[in-house]
py3Dmol code that shows the C-alpha trace and the ligand (Angstrom):
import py3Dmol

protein = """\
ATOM      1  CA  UNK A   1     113.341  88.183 107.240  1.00  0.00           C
ATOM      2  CA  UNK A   2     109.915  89.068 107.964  1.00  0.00           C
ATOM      3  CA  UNK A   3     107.251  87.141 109.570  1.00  0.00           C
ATOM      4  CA  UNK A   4     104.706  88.016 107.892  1.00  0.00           C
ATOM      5  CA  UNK A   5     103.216  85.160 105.784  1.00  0.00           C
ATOM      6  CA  UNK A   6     103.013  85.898 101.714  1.00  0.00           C
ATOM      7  CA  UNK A   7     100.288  86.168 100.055  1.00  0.00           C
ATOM      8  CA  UNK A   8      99.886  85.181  96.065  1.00  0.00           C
ATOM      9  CA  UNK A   9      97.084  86.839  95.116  1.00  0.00           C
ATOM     10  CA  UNK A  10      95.331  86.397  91.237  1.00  0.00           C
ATOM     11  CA  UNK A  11      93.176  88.831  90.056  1.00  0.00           C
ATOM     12  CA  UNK A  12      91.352  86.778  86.921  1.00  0.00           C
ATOM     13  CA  UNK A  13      89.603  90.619  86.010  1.00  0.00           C
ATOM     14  CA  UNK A  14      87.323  89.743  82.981  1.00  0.00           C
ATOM     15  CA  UNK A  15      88.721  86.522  81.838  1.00  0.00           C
ATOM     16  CA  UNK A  16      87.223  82.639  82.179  1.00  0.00           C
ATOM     17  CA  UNK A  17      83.513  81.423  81.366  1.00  0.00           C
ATOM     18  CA  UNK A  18      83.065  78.858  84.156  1.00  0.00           C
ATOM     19  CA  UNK A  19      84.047  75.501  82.311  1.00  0.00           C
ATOM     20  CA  UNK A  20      87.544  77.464  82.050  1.00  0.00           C
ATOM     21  CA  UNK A  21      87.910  78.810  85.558  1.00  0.00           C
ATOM     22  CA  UNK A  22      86.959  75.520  86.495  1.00  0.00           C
ATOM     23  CA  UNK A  23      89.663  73.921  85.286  1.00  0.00           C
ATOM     24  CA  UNK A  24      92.064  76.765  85.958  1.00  0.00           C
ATOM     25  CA  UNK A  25      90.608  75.994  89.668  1.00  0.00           C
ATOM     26  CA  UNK A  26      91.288  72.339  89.643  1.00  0.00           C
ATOM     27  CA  UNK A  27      95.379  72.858  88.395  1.00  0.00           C
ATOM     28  CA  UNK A  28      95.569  75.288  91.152  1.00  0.00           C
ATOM     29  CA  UNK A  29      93.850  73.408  93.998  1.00  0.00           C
ATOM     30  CA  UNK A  30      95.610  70.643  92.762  1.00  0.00           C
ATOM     31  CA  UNK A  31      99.576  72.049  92.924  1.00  0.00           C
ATOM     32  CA  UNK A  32      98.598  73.821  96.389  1.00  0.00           C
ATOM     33  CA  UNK A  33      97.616  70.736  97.918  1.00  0.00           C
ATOM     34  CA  UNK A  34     100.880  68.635  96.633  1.00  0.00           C
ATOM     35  CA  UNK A  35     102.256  71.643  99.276  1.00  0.00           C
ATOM     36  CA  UNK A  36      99.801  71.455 101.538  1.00  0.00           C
ATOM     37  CA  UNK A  37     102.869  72.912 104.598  1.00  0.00           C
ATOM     38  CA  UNK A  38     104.536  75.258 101.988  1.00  0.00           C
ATOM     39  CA  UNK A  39     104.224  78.282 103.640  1.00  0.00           C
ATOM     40  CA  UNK A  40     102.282  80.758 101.616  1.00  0.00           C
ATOM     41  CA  UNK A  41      98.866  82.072 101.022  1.00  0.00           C
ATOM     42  CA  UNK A  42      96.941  81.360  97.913  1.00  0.00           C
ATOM     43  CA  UNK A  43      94.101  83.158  96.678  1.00  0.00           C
ATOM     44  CA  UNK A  44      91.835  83.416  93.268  1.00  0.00           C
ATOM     45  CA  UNK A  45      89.637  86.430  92.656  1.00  0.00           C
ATOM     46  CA  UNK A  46      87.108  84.751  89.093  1.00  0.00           C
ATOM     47  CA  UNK A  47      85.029  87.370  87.720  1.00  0.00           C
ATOM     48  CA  UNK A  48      81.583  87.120  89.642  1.00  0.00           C
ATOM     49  CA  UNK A  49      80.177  84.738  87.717  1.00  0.00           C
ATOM     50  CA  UNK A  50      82.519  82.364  88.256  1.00  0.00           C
ATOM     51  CA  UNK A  51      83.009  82.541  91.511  1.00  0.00           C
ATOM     52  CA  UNK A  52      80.129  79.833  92.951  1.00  0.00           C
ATOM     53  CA  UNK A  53      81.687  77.173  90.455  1.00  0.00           C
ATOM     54  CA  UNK A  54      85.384  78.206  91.302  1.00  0.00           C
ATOM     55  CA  UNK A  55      84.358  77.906  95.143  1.00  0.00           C
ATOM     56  CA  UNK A  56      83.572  74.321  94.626  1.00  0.00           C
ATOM     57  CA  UNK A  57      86.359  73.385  92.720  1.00  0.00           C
ATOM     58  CA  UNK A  58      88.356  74.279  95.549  1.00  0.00           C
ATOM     59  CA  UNK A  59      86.598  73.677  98.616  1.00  0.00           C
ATOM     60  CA  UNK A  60      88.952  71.263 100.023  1.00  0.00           C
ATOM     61  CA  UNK A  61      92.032  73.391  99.406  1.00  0.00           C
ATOM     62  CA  UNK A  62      93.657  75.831 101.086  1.00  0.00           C
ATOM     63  CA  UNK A  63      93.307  78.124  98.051  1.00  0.00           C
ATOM     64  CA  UNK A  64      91.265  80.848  98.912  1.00  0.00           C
ATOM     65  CA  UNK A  65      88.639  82.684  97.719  1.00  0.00           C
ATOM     66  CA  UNK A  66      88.318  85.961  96.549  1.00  0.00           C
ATOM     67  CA  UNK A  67      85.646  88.953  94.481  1.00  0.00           C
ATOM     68  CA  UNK A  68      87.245  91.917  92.674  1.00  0.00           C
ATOM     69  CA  UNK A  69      85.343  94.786  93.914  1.00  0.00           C
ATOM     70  CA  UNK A  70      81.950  95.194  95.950  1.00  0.00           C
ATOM     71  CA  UNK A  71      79.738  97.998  96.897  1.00  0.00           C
ATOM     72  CA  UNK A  72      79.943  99.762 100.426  1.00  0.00           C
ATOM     73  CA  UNK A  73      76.237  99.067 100.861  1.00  0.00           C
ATOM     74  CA  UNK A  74      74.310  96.063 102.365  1.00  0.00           C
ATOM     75  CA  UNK A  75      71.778  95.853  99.304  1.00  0.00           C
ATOM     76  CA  UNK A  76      69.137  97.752  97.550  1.00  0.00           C
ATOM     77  CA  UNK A  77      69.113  99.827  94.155  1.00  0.00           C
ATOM     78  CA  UNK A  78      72.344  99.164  92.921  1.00  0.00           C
ATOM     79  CA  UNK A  79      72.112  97.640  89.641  1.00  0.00           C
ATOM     80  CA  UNK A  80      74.553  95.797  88.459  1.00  0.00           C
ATOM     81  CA  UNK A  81      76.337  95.856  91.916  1.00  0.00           C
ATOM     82  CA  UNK A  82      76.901  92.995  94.472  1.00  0.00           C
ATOM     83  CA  UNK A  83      77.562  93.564  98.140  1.00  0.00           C
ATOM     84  CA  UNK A  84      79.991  92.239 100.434  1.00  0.00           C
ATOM     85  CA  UNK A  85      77.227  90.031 102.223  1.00  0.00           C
ATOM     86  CA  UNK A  86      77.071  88.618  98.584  1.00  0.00           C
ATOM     87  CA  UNK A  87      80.704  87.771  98.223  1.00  0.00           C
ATOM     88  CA  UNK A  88      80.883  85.782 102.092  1.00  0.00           C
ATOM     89  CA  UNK A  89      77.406  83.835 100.930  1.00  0.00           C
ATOM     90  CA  UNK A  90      79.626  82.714  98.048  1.00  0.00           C
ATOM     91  CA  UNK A  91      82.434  81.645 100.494  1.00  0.00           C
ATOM     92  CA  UNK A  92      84.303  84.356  99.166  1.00  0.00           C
ATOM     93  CA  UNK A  93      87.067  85.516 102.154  1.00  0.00           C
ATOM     94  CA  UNK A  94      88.889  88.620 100.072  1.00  0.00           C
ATOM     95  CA  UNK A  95      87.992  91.228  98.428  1.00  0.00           C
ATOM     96  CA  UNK A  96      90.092  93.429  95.722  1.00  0.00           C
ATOM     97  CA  UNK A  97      88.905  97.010  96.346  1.00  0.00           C
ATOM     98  CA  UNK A  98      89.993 100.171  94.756  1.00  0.00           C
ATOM     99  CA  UNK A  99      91.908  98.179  91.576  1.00  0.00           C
ATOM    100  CA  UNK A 100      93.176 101.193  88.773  1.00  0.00           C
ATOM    101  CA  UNK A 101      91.221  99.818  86.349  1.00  0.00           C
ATOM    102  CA  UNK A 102      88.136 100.277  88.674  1.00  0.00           C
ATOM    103  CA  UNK A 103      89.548 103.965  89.213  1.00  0.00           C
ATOM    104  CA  UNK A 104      89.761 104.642  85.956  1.00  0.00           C
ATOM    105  CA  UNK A 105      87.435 102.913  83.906  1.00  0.00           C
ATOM    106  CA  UNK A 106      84.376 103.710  86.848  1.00  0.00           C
ATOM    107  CA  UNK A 107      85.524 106.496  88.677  1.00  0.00           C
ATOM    108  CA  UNK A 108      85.678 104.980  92.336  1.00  0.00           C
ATOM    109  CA  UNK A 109      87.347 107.050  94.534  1.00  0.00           C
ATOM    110  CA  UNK A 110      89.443 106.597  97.592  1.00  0.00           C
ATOM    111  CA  UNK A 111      86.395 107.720  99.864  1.00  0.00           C
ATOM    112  CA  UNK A 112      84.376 105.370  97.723  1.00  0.00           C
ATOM    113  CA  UNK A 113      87.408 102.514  98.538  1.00  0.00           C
ATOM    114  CA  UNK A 114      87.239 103.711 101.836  1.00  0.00           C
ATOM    115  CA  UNK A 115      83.843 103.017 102.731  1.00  0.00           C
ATOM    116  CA  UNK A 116      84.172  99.514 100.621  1.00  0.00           C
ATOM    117  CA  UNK A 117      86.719  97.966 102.696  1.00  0.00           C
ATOM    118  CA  UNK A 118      84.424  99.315 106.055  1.00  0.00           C
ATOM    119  CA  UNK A 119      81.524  97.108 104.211  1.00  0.00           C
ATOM    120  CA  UNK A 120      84.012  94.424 103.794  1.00  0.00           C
ATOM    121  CA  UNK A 121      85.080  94.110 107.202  1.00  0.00           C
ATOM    122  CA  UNK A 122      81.626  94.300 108.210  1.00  0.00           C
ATOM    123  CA  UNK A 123      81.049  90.948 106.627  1.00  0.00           C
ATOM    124  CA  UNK A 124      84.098  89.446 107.800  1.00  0.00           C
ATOM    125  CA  UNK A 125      85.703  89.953 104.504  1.00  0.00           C
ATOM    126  CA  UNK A 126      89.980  90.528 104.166  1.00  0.00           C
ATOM    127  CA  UNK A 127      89.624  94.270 102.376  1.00  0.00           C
ATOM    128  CA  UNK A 128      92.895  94.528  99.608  1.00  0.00           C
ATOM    129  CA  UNK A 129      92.959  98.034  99.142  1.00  0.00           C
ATOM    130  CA  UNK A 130      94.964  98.988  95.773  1.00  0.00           C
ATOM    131  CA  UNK A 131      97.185 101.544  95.593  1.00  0.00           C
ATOM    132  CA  UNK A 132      99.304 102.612  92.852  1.00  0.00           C
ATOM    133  CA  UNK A 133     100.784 106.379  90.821  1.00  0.00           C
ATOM    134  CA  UNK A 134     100.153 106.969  86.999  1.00  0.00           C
ATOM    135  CA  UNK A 135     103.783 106.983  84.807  1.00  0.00           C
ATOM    136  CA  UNK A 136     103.026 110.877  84.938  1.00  0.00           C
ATOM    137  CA  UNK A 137     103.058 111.232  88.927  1.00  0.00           C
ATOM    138  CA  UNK A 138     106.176 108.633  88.499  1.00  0.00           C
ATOM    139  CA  UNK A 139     108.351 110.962  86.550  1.00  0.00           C
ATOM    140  CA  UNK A 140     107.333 113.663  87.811  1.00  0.00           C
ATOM    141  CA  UNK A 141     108.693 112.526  91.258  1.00  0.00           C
ATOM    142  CA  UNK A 142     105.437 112.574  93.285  1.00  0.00           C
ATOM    143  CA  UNK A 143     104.828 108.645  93.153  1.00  0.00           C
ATOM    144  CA  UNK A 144     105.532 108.328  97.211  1.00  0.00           C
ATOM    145  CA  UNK A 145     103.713 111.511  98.153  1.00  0.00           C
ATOM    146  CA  UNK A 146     100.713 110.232  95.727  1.00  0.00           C
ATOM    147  CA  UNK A 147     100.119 106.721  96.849  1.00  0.00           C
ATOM    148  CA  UNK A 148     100.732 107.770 100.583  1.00  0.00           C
ATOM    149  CA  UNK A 149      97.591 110.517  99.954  1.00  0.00           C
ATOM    150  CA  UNK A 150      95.629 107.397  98.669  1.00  0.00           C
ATOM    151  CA  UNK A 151      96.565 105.179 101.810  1.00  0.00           C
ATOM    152  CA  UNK A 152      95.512 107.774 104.158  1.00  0.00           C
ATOM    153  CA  UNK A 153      92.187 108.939 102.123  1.00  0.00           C
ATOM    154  CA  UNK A 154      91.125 105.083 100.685  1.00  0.00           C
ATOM    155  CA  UNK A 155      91.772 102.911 104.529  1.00  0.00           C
ATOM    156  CA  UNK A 156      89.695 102.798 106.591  1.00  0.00           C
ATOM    157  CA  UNK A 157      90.215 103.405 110.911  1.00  0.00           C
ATOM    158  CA  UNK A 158      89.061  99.854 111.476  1.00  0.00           C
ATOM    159  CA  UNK A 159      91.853  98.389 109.146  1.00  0.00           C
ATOM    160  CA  UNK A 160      94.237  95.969 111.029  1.00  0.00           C
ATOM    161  CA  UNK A 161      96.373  93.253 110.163  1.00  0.00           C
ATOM    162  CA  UNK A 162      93.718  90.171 110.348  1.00  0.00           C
ATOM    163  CA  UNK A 163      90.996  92.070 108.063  1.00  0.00           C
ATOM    164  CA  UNK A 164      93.781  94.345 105.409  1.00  0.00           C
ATOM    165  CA  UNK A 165      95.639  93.891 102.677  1.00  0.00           C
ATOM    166  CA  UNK A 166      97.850  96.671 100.943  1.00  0.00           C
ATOM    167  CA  UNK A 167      98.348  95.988  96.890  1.00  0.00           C
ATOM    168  CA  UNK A 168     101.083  98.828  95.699  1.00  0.00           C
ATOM    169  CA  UNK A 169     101.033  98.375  91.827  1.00  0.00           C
ATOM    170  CA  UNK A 170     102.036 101.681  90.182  1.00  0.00           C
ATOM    171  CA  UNK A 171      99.566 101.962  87.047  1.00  0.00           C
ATOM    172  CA  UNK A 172     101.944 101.985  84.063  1.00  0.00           C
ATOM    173  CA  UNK A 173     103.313  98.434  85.271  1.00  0.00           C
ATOM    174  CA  UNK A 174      99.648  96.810  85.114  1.00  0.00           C
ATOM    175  CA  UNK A 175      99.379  94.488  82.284  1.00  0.00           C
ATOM    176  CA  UNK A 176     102.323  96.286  80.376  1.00  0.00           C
ATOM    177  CA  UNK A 177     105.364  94.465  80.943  1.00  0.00           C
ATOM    178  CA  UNK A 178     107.017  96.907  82.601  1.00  0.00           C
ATOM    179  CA  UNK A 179     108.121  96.259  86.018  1.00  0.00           C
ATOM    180  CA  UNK A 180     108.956  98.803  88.574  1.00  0.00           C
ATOM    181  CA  UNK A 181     112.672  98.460  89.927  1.00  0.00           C
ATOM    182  CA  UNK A 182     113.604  96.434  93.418  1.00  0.00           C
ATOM    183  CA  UNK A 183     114.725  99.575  94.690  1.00  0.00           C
ATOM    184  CA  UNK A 184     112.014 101.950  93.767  1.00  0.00           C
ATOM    185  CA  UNK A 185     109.605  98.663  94.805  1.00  0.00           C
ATOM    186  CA  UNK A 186     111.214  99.006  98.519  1.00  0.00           C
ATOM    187  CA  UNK A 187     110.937 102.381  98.863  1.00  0.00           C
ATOM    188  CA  UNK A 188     107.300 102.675  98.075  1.00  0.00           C
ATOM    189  CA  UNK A 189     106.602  99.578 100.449  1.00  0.00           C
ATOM    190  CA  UNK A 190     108.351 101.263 103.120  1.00  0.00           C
ATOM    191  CA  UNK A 191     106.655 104.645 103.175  1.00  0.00           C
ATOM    192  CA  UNK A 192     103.395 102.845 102.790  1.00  0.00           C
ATOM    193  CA  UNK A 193     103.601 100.873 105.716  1.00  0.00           C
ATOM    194  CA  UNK A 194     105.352 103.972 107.874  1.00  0.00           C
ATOM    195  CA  UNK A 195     102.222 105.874 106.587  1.00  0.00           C
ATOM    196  CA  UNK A 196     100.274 102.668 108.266  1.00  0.00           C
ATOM    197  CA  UNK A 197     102.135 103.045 111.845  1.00  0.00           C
ATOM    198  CA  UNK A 198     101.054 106.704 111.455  1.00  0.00           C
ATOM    199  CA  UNK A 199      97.630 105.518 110.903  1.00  0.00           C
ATOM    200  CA  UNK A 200      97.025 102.435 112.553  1.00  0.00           C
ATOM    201  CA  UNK A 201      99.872 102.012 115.510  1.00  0.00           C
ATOM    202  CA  UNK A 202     102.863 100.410 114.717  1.00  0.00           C
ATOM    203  CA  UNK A 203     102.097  96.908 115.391  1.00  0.00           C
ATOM    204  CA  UNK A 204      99.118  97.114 113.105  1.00  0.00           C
ATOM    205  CA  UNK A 205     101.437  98.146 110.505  1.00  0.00           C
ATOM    206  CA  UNK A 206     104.066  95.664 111.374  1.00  0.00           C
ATOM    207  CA  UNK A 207     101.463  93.107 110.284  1.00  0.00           C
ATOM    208  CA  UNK A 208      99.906  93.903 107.451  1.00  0.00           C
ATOM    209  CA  UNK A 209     100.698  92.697 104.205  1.00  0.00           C
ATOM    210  CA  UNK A 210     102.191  94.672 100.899  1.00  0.00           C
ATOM    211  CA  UNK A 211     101.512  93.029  97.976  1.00  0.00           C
ATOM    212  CA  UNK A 212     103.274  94.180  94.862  1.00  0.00           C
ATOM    213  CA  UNK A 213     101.506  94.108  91.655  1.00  0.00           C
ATOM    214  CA  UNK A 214     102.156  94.963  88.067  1.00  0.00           C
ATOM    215  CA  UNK A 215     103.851  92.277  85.378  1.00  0.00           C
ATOM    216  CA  UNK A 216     105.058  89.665  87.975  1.00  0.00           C
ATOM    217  CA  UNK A 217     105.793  87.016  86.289  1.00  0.00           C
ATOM    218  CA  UNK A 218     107.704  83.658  87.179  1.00  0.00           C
ATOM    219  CA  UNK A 219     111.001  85.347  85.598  1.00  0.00           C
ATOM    220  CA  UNK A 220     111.205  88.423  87.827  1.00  0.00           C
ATOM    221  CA  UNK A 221     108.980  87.261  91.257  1.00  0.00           C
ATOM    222  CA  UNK A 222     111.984  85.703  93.129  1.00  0.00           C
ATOM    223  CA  UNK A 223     113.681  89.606  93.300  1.00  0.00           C
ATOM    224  CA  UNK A 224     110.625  90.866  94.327  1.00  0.00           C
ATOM    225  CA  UNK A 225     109.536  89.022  96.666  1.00  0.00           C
ATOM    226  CA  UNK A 226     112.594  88.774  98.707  1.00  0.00           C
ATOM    227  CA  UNK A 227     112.105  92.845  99.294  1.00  0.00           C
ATOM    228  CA  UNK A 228     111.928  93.381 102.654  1.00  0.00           C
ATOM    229  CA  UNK A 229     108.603  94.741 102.744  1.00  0.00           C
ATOM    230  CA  UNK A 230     107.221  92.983  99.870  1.00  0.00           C
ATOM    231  CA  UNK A 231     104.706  90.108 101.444  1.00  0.00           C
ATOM    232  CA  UNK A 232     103.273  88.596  98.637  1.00  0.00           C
ATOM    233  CA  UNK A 233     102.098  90.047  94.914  1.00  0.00           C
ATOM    234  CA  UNK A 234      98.703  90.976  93.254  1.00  0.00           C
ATOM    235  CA  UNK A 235      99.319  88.599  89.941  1.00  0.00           C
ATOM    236  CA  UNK A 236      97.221  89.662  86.669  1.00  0.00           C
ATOM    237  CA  UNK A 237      98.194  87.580  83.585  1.00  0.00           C
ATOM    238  CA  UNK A 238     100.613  85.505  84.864  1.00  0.00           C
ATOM    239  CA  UNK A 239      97.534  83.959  87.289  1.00  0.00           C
ATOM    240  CA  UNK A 240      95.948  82.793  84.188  1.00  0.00           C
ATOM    241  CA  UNK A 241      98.566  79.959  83.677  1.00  0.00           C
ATOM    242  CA  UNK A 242      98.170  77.563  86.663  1.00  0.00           C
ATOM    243  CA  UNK A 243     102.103  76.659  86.158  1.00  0.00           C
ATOM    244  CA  UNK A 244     103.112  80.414  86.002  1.00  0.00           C
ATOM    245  CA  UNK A 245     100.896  81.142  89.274  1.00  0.00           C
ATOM    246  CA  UNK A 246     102.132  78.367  90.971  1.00  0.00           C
ATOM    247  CA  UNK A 247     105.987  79.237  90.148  1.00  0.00           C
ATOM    248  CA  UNK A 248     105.659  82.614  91.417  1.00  0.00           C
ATOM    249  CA  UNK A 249     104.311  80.691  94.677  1.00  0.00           C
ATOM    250  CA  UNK A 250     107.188  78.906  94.660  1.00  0.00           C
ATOM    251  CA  UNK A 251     109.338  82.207  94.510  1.00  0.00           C
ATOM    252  CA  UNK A 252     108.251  83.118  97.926  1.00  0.00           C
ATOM    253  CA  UNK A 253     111.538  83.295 100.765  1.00  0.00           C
ATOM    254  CA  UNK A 254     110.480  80.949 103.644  1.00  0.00           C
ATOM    255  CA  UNK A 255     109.283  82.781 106.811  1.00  0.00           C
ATOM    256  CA  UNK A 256     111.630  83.049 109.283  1.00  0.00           C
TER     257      UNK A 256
END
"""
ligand_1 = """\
10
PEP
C 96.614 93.436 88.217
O 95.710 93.571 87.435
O 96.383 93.567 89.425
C 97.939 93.129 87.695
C 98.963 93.278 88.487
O 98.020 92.726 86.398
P 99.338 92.165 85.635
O 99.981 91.156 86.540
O 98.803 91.531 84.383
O 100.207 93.324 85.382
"""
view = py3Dmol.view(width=600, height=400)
view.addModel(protein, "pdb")
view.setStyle({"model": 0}, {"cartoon": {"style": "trace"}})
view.addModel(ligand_1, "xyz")
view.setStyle({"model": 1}, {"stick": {}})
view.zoomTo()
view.show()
């Protein structure tokens, strides 16, 4: 069993004008803290507009705090952009970088993601690089040789296990239903973290978290998270429903 401590993760994307994520934020905060000892991480990444009112809601929880994408530079002409130094002044303490639907939808790159998560760590900020092959690369068998290319081109040298997070969530699962098997789950977790030790030294690769992400839900979470190398999940829809979240929380196997 690994010793690695989980790490539920929910990505809100564009969902939740603040009276909601409020009170999304108080169920939450408020079934964490009747487990205050359970031993898991909790986080919430709101939209940005949210994320001030959200921060309240749960400053005296152990739920933390998260943004879902910043730019690589300090400040300056980047409209419509927010910087990492904006995220910690929020009492942020993650950051999703490199998400598909950023890939896709604005054409960030893994040198992009790259110098994001070097931005992040600059500000203290726990990078969670995303990571993840299209059904395509998946069937045409070059899923593990196409997410390992995007660990070595989109983290950065400075990654470790205090300021890194690694979010494997092959495309076609996202927000589809579809679930990637146990077995193909392990293997991709496995050759992303030996890609790591190749990287980063073995015990930085020991340590660092794999989240898996794509249609985890309370019914199939238990399976997943007992994987070996599985240390937590990147949660889309099912984060929207406090009870949902907090089952999947509940799926996690204690630390040994
Ligand atoms: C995600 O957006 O990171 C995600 C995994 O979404 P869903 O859980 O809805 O598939």
């Amino acid at each position: 069993m690994s010793e690695r401590r989980p790490l539920i993760a929910g990505n809100w994307k564009m969902n939740g004008m603040r009276a909601e994520a409020r009170r999304l934020a108080v169920e939450i905060g408020t079934l964490r803290m009747s487990q205050p000892d359970a031993e898991f991480d909790m986080l919430v990444c709101p939209p940005f507009t949210a994320l001030e009112a959200v921060g309240q809601v749960l400053e005296n929880t152990s739920v933390y705090l998260g943004g879902q994408n910043c730019h690589a530079s300090e400040k300056g002409a980047h409209t419509g952009d927010i910087s990492p130094a904006m995220l910690a002044d929020v009492d942020c303490t993650h950051v999703i970088l490199g998400h598909s639907e950023r890939r896709t939808d604005h054409q960030e790159t893994n040198e992009q993601v790259k110098a994001q998560a070097q931005a992040a760590h600059a500000q203290s900020l726990i990078a969670i690089i995303c990571v993840g092959e299209t059904l395509e690369e998946r069937e045409s068998g070059k899923a593990l040789e196409v997410v390992c290319e995007q660990i070595k081109a989109s983290v950065p040298g400075d990654a470790s296990y205090g300021n890194t997070v690694i979010a494997y969530e092959p495309v076609w699962a996202i927000g589809t239903g579809k679930v990637a098997t146990p077995a193909d789950v392990q293997e991709m977790h496995s050759d992303i973290r030996k890609t790591l030790s190749e990287m980063l030294g073995s015990e930085e690769a020991e340590g660092i978290r794999i989240l898996y992400g794509g249609s985890m839900k309370p019914e199939n979470a238990k399976e997943l998270l007992a994987l070996d190398d599985v240390d937590g999940g990147l949660i889309g829809g099912a984060s929207l429903k406090a009870e949902d979240f907090w089952t999947i929380a509940q799926s996690c196997p204690s630390i040994s």
